[in-house]
SELO-898595 format. One line per field, with one value per residue: residue number from 0; residue in three letters; chain; x, y, z of N, C-alpha, C in turn. Coordinates in nm, 4 decimals, padded with zeros to 6 digits, always signed. Each point is the difference from the previous one (the first is absolute). Layout:
% residues N
num [NUM_...]
residu [ALA_...]
chaine [A_...]
n_xx [X_...]
n_yy [Y_...]
n_zz [Z_...]
ca_xx [X_...]
ca_yy [Y_...]
ca_zz [Z_...]
c_xx [X_...]
c_yy [Y_...]
c_zz [Z_...]
***
This chain:
% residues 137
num [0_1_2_3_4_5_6_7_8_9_10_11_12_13_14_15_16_17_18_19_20_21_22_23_24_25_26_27_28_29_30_31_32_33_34_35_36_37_38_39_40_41_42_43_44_45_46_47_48_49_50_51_52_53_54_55_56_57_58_59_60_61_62_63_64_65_66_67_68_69_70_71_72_73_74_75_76_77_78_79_80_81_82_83_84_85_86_87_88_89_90_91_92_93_94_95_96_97_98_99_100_101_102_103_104_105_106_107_108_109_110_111_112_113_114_115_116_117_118_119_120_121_122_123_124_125_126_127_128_129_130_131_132_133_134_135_136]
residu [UNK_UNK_UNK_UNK_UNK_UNK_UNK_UNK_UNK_UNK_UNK_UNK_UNK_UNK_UNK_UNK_UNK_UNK_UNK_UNK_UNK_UNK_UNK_UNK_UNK_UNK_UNK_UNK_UNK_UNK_UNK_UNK_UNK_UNK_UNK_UNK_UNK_UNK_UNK_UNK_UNK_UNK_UNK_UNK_UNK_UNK_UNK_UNK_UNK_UNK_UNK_UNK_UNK_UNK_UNK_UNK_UNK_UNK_UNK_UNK_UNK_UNK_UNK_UNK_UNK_UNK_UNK_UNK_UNK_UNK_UNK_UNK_UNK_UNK_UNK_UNK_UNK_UNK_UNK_UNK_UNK_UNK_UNK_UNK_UNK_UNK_UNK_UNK_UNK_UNK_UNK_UNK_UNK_UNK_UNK_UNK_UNK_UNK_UNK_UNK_UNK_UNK_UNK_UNK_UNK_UNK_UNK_UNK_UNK_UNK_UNK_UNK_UNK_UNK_UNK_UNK_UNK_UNK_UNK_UNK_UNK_UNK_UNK_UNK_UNK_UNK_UNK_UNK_UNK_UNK_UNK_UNK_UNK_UNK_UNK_UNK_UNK]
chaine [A_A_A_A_A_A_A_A_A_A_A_A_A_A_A_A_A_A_A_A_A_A_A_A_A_A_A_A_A_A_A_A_A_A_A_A_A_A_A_A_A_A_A_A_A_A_A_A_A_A_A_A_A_A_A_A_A_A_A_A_A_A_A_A_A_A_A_A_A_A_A_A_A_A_A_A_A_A_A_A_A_A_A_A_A_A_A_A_A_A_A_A_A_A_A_A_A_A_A_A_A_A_A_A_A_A_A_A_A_A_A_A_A_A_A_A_A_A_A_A_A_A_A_A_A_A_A_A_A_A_A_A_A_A_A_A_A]
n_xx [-00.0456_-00.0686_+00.0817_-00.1247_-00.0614_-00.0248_-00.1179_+00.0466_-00.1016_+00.0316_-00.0670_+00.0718_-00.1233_+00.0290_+00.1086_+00.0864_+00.0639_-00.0249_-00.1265_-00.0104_+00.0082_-00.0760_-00.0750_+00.0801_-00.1140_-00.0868_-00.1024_+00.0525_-00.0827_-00.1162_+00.0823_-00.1387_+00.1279_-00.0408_-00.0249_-00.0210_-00.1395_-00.0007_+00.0498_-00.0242_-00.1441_+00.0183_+00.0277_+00.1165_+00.0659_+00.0061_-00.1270_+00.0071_-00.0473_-00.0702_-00.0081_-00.0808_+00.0139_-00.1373_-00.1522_+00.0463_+00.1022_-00.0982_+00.0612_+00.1227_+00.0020_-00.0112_+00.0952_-00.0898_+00.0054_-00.0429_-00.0653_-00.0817_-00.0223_-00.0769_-00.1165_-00.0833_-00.1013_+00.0584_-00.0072_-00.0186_-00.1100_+00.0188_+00.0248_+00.1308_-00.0292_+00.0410_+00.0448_+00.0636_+00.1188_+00.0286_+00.1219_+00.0850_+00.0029_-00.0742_+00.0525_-00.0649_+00.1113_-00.0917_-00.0911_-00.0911_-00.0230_-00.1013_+00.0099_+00.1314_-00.0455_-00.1044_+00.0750_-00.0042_-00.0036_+00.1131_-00.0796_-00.0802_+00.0242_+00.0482_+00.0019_+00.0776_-00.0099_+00.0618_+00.0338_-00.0696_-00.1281_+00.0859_-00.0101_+00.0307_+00.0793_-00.0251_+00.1624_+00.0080_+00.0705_-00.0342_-00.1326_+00.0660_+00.0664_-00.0804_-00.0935_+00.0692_-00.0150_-00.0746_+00.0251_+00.0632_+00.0353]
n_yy [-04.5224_-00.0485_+00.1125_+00.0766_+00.0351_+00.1529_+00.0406_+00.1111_+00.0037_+00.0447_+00.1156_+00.0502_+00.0195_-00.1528_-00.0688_+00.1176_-00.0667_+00.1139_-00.0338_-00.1792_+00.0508_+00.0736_-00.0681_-00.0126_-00.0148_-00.1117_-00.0312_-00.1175_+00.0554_+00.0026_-00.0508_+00.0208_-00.0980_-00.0903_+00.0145_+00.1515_+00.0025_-00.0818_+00.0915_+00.1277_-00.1096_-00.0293_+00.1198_-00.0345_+00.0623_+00.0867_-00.0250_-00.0743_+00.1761_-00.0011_+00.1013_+00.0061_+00.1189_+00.0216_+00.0483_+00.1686_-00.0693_-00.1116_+00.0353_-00.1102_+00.0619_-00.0738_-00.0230_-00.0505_+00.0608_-00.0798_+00.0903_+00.0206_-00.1347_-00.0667_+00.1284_-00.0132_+00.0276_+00.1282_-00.0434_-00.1109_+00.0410_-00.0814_-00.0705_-00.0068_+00.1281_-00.0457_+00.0317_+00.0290_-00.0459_+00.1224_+00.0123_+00.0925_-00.0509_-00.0421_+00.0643_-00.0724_-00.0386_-00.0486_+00.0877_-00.1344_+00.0380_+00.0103_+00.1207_-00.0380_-00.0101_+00.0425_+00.0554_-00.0425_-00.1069_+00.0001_+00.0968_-00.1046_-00.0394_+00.1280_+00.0187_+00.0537_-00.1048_-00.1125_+00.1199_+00.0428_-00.0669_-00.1125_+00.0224_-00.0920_-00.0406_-00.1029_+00.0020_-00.0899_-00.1008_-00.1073_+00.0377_-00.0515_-00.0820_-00.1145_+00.0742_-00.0176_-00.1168_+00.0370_+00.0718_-00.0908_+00.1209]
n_zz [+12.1088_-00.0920_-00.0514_+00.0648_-00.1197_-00.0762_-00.0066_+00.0375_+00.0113_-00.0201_-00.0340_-00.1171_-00.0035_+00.0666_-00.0429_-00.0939_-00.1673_-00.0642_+00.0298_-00.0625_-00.1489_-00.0193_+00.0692_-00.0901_-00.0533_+00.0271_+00.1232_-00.0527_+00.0240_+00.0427_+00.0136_-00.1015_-00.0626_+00.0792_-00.1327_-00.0233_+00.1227_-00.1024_-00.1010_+00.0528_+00.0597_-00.1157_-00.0131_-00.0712_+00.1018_-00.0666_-00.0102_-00.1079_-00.0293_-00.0628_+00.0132_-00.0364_-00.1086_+00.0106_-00.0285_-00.0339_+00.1045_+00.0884_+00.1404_-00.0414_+00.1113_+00.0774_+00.0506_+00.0748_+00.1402_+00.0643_+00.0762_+00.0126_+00.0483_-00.0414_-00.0266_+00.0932_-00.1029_+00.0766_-00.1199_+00.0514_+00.0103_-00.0763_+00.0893_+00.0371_+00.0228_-00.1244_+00.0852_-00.0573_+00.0648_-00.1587_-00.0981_-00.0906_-00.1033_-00.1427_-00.0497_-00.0608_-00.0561_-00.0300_+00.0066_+00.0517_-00.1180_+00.0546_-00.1145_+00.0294_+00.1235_-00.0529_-00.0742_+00.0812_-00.1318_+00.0124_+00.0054_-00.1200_+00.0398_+00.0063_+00.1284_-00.0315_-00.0715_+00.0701_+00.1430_-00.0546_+00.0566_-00.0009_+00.1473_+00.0544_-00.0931_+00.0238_+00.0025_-00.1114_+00.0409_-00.0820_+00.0256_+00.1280_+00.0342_-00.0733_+00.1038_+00.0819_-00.0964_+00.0250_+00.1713_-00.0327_-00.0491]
ca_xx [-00.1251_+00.0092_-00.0778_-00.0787_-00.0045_-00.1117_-00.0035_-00.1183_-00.0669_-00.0714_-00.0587_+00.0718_-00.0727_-00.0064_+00.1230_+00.0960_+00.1458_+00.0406_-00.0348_+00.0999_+00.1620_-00.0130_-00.0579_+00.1016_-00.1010_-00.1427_-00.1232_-00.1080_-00.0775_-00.1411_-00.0423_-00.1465_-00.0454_+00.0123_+00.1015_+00.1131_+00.0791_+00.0230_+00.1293_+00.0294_+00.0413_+00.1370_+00.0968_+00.0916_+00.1430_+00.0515_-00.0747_+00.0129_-00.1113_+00.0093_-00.0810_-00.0858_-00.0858_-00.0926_-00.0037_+00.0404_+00.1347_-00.0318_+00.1063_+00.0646_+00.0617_+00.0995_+00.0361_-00.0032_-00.0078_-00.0332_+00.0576_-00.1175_-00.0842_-00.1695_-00.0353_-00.1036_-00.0140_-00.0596_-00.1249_-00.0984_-00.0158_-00.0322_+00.1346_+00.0433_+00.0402_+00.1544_+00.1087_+00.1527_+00.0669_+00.0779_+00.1051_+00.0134_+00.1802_+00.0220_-00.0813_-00.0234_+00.0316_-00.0607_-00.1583_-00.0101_-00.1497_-00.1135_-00.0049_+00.0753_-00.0047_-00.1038_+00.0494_+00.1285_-00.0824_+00.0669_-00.0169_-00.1072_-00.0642_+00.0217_-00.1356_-00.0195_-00.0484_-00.1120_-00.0840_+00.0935_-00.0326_+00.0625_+00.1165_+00.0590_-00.0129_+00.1314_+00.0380_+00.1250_+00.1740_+00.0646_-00.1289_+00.0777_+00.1556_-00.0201_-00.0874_+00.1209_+00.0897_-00.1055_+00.0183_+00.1647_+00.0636]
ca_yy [-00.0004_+00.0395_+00.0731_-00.0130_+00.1063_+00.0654_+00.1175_+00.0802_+00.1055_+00.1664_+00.1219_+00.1313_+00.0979_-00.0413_-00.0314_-00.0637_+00.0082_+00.1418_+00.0563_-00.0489_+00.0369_+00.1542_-00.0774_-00.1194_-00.1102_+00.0128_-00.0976_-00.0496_-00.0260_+00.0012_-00.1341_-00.0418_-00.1092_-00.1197_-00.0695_+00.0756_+00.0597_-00.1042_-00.0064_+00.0402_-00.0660_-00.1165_+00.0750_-00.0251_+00.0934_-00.0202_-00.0418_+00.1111_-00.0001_+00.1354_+00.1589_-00.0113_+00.1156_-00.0651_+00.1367_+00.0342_+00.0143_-00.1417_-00.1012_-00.0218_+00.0765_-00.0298_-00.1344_+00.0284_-00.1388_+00.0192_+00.0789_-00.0698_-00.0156_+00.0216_+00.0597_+00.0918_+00.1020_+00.0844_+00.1060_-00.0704_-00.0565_-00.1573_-00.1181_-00.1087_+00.0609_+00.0083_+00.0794_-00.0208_+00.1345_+00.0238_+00.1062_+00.0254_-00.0598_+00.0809_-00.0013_-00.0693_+00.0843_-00.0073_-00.0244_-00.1022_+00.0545_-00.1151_-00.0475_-00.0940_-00.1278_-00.0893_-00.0144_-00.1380_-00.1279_-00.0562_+00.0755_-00.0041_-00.0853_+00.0815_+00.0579_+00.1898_+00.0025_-00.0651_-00.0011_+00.1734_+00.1096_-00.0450_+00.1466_-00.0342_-00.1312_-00.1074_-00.0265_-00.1016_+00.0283_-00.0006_+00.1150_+00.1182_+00.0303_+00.0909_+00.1132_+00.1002_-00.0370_+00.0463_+00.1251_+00.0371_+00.0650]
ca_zz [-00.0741_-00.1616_-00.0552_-00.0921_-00.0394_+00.0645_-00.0791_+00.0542_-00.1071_+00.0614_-00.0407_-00.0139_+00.0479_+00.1555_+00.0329_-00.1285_+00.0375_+00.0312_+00.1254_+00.1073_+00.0007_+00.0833_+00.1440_+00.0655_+00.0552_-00.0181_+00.0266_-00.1171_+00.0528_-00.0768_-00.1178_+00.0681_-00.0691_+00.0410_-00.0990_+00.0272_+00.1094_+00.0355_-00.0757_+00.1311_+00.1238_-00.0003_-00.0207_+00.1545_-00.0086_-00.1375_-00.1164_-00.1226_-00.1030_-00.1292_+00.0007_-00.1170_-00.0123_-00.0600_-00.0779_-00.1447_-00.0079_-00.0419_-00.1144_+00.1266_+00.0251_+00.0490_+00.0742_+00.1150_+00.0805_+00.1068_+00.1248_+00.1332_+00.0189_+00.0317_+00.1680_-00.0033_-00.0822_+00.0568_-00.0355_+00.0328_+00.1299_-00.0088_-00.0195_-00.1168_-00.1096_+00.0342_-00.0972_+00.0137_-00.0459_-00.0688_-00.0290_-00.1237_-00.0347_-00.1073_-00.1433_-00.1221_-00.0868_-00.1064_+00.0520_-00.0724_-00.0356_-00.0007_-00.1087_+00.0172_+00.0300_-00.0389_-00.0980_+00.0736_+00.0183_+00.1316_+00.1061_-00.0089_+00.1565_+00.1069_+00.0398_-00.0749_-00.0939_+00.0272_+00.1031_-00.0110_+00.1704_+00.1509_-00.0392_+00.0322_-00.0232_+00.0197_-00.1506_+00.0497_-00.0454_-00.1603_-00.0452_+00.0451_-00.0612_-00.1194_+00.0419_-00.0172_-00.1096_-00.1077_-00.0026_-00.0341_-00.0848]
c_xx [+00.0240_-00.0586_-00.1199_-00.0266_-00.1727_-00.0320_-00.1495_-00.0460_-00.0423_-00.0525_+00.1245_-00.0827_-00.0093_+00.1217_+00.0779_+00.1301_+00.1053_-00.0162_+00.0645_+00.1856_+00.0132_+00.0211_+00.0740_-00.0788_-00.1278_-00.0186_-00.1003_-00.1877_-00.1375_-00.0657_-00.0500_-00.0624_+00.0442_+00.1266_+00.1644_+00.0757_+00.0431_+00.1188_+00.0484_+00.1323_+00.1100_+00.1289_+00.0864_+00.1016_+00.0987_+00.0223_+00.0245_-00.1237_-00.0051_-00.1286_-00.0779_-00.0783_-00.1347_-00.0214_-00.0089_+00.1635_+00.0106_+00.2035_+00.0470_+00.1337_+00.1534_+00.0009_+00.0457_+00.0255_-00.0967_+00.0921_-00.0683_-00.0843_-00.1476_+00.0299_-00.1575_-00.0008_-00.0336_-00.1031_-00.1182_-00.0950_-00.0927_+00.0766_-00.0067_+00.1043_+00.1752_+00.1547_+00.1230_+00.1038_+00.0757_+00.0852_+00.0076_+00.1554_+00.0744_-00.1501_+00.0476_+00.1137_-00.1262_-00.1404_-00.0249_-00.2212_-00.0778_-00.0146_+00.1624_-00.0315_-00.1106_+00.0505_+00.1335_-00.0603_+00.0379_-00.0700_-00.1794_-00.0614_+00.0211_-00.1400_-00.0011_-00.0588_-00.1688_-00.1194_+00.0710_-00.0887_+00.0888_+00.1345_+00.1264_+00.0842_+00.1341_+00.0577_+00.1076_+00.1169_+00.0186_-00.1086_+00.0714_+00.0991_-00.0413_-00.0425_+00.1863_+00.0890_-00.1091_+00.0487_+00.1583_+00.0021_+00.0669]
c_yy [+00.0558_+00.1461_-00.0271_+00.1281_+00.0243_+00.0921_+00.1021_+00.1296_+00.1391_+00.0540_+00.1065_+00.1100_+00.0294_+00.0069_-00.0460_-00.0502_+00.0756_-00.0016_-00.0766_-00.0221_+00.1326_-00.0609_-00.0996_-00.1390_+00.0421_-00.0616_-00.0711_+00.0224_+00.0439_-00.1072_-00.1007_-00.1290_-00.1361_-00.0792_+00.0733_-00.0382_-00.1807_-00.0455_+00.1115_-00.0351_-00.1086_+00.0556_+00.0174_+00.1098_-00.0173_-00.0688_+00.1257_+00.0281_+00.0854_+00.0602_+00.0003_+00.1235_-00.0240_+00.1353_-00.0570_-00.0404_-00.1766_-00.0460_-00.0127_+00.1536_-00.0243_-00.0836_+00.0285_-00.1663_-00.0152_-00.0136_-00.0918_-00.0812_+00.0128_+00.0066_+00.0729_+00.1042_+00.0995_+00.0966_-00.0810_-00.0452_-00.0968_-00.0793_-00.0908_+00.0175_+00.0996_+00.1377_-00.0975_+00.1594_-00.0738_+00.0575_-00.0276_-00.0779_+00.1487_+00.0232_-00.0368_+00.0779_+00.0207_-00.0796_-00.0920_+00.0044_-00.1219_-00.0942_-00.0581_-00.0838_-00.0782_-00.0293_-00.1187_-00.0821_-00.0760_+00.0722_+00.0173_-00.0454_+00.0758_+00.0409_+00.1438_-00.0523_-00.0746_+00.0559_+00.1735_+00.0791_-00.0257_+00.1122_-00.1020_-00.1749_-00.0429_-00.0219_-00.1245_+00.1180_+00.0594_+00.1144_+00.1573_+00.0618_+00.0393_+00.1378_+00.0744_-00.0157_+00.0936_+00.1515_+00.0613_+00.0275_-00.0925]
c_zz [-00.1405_-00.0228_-00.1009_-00.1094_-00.0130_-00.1252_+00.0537_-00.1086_+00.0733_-00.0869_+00.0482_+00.0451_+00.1454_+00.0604_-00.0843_+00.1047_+00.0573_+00.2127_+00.0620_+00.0391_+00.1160_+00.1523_-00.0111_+00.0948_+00.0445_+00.0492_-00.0942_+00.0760_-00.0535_-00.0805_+00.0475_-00.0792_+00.0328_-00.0632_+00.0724_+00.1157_+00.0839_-00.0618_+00.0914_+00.0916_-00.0631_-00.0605_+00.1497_-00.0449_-00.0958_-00.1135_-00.1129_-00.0308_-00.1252_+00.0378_-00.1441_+00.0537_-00.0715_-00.0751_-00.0853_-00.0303_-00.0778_-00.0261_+00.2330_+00.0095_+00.0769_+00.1551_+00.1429_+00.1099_+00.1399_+00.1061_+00.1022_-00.0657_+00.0182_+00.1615_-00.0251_-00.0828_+00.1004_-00.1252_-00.0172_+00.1369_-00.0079_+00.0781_-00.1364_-00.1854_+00.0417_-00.0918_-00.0144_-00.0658_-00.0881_+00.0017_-00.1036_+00.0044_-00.0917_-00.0975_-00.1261_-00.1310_-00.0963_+00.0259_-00.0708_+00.0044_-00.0007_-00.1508_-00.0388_+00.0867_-00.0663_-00.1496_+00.0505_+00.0479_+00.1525_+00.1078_-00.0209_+00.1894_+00.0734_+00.0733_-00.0391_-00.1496_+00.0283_+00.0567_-00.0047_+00.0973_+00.0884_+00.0239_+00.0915_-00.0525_-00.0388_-00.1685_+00.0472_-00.0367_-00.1050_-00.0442_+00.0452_-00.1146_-00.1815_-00.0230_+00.0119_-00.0788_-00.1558_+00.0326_-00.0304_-00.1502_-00.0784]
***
């Protein structure tokens, strides 16, 4: 199967980079938006994603993968709503700020520019790879 790639947004106030380098992984879970948790559910085992700090930090932090699969959100008691597990790869030599990517015409269609509530969303290949070609020194 093709890797797909990913980009998830947190709140540093909630869960930085920092916390998940610390925990060595995370339960993606709480996420209470249809759009999201349907980009969620099509994230397969090691899939690439980038960690996007929202805030006051607004830039991609660094690069993580999935671990698990969508499974029952246990902080939900809805059905239907989903986690998957992360891990951290590395971090970013060089934080790539909301205001560079929107300043990268190539990277105008992104849903972080397009659709900046969605905390979970799909990047192609080539959206990927410029996002870590923008964070290299």
């Amino acid at each position: 199967m093709k890797t797909r790639h990913w980009l998830v947004k947190q709140e540093p106030e909630g869960y930085s980079w920092k916390d998940f380098l610390r925990d060595g992984g995370t339960s993606w879970d709480g996420v209470r938006n249809y759009q999201a948790r349907n980009n969620l559910k099509a994230m397969a085992k090691d899939d690439k994603v980038l960690f996007y700090e929202s805030g006051d930090a607004k830039s991609v932090a660094g690069l993580a993968k999935v671990s698990k699969e969508a499974y029952p959100d246990p902080t939900s008691e809805e059905p239907g709503w989903v986690s998957v597990g992360l891990v951290p790869v590395r971090p970013l030599p060089v934080r790539v700020s909301l205001a560079i990517v929107k300043a990268e015409p190539r990277l105008a269609e992104i849903a972080l520019v397009r659709n900046s509530r969605l905390s979970v969303m799909p990047l192609s290949g080539a959206d990927f790879a410029l996002i870590l070609k923008l964070a290299t020194p």
